[in-house]
N, C-alpha and C positions, 0 to 999 in steps of 0.2 A: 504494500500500500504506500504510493507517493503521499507527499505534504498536500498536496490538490486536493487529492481522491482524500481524505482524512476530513480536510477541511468541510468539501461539499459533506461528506455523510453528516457531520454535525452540522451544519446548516440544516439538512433537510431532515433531521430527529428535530432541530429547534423552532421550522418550519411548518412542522407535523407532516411533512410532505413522507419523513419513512420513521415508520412506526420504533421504538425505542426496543422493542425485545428483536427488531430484524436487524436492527443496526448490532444489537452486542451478537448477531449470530455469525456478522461478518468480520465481527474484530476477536469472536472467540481465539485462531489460531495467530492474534499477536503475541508473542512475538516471533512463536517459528511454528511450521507443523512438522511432527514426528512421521518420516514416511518409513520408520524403520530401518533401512540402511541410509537414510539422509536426514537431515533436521532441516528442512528449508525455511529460511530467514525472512520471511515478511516485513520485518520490520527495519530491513538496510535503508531502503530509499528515506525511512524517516529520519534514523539516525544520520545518514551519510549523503545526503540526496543522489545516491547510485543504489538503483536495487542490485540484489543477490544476483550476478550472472553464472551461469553452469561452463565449469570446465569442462567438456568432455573428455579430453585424454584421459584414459584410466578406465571409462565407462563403459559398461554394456549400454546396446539400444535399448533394451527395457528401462534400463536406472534413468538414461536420457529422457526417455518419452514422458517418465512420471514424472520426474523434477520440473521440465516445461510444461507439463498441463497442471501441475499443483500451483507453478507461478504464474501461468496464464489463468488463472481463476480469481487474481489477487491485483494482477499490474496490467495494465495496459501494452507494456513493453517489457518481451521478453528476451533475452539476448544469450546464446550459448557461442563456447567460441573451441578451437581445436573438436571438431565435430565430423566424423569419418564418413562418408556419402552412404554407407549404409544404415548408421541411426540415423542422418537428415531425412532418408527417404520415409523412412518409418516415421517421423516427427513428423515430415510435410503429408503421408496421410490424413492424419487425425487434425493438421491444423493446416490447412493448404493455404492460407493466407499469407504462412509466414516466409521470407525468402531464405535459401542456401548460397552462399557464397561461395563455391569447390576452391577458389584461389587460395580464401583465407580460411578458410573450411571455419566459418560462422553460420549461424541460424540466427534471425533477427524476426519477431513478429511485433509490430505497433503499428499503432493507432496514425493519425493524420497527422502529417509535421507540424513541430510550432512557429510559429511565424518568426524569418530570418529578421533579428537587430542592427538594424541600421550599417550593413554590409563588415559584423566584427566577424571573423572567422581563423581558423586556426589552421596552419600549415601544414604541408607532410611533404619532405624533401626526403628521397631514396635516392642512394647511390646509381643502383642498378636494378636492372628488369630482374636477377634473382633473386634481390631483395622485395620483390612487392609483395608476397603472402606473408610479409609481416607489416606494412606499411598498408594494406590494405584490409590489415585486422584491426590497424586502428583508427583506420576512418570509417568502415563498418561501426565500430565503436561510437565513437562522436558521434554517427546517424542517430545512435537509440537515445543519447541524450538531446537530438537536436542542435548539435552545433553544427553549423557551415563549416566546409572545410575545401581549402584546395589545395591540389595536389603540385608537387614539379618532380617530376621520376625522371630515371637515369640523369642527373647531372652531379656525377660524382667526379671525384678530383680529380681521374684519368684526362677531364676533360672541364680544365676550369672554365671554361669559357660559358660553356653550358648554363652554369651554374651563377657568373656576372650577371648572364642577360637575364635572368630573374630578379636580384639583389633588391631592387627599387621595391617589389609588391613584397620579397619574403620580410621589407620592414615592415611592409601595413599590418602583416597577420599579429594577433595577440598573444600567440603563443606558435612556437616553432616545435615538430617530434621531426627529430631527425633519426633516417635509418639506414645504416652501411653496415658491410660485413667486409671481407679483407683484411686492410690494416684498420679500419676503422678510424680515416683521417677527418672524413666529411664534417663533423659535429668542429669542432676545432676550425676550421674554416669558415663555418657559416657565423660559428660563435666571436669571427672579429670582422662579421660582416654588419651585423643586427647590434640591437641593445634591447631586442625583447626577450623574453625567459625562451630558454630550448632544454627539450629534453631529449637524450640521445640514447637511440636504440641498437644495441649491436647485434648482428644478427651471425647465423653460425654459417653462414656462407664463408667459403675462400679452399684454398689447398689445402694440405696436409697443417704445416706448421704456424694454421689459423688456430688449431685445435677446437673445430667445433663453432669459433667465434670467442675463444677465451683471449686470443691476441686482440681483438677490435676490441671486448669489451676492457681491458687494459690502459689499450691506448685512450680509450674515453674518458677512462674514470682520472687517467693523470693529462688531461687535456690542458693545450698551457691558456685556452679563453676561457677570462672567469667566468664563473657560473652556470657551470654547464652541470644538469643534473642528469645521471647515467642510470637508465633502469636496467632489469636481469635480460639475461640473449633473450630474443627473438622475441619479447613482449613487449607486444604491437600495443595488447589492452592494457596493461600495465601505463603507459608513455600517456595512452589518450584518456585514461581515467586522471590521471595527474596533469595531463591540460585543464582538460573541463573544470578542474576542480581551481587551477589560475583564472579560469576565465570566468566563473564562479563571485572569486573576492575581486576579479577586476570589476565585476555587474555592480558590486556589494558597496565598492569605494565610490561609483558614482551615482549610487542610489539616496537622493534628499532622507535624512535622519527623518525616523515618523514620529510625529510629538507624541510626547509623555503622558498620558493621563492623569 
């Protein structure tokens, strides 16, 4: 249950429009339901404004299909990510509404976007085309929260040029996820391009003596541009839950104080 969907249900108990014993029949399983082998968290979006998303890696299609229809009964938006095209197909059975993404291998099901804020949007600069199923998990991501996002793929350092001819708009964005695998030099370059927050994603692309993306995540984490903050390899959703959440207090700082009663 969102802070919206909280709000309207006591409106419309204080309304009389929903009767008060149907209202507590809907907020019984705050703050989580027991499905036995899961506890699924209803009550994320209140505490965190990001509901509970399901990871799939590790899952059976059965565990999948029940965790999304327990939070599709609660949220508007329901978001699974690392999700193998055979739980998706079994999920898009029962809920054919919802989209598969095979790139990012996410499952996304919500409601009608909310309307774009005065054109603030948040970046997503990839090295390379073999970095996009993690740069494309996290703009899938920002879809379910509703932020705008645009993209500039392959203009990684092989080819700085690439990467100038955008420099002017990757200032306007509010927040920058950068995603390279390799040496992991990209975030470091863009970070004395900009002066807005980035957050750098390494991904487990490159040769042998990437290990995996243990070398890019390295070179990230001792990047010599301040303030670069580095999440774990290849999470895409990780990078874009922590934009949102800048873009969040940046809405917060420009939001007029509400008087005090």
């Amino acid at each position: 249950m969102s802070p919206d969907a909280l709000r309207k249900l006591l409106d419309d108990v204080a309304a009389g429009r929903t009767p008060p014993a149907e209202a507590a029949r809907r907020l019984a399983d705050l703050p989580f339901e027991d499905l036995a082998f899961a506890r699924v968290d209803h009550h994320r979006a209140l505490r965190c404004g990001f509901p509970e998303v399901i990871f799939g890696q590790g899952k059976t299609c059965e565990q999948i299909e029940s965790i999304f229809a327990a939070l599709t009964e609660r949220s508007p938006t329901v978001l699974a990510t690392r999700v193998a095209r055979d739980a998706a197909e079994r999920v898009l059975r029962r809920f054919p509404d919802t989209r598969y993404d095979p790139l990012s291998r996410t499952l996304l099901r919500k409601s009608a976007a909310a309307p774009s804020r005065g054109g603030e949007f948040v970046g997503i600069v990839c090295a390379g085309t073999a970095d996009l199923p993690v740069a494309e998990e996290a703009r899938v991501t920002l879809d379910a929260v509703d932020l705008a996002c645009e993209t500039f793929y392959d203009v990684g350092v092989a080819g700085l040029h690439r990467l100038l001819a955008v420099s002017t708009r990757l200032r306007e964005a509010c927040a920058l996820i950068v995603v390279a695998g390799m040496e992991g030099a990209l975030p470091s370059v863009v970070g004395g391009l900009v002066d807005g927050p980035i957050v750098a994603v390494p991904t487990s692309v490159g040769y042998g003596a990437s290990f995996g993306g243990v070398a890019a995540l390295l070179a990230m984490l001792n990047s010599c541009a301040s303030g670069v903050t580095v999440v774990n390899i290849d999470n895409g959703f990780g990078a874009a839950v922590h934009a949102a959440r800048v873009v969040r207090q940046i809405r917060r700082a420009g939001r007029p104080e509400e008087p005090r009663g």
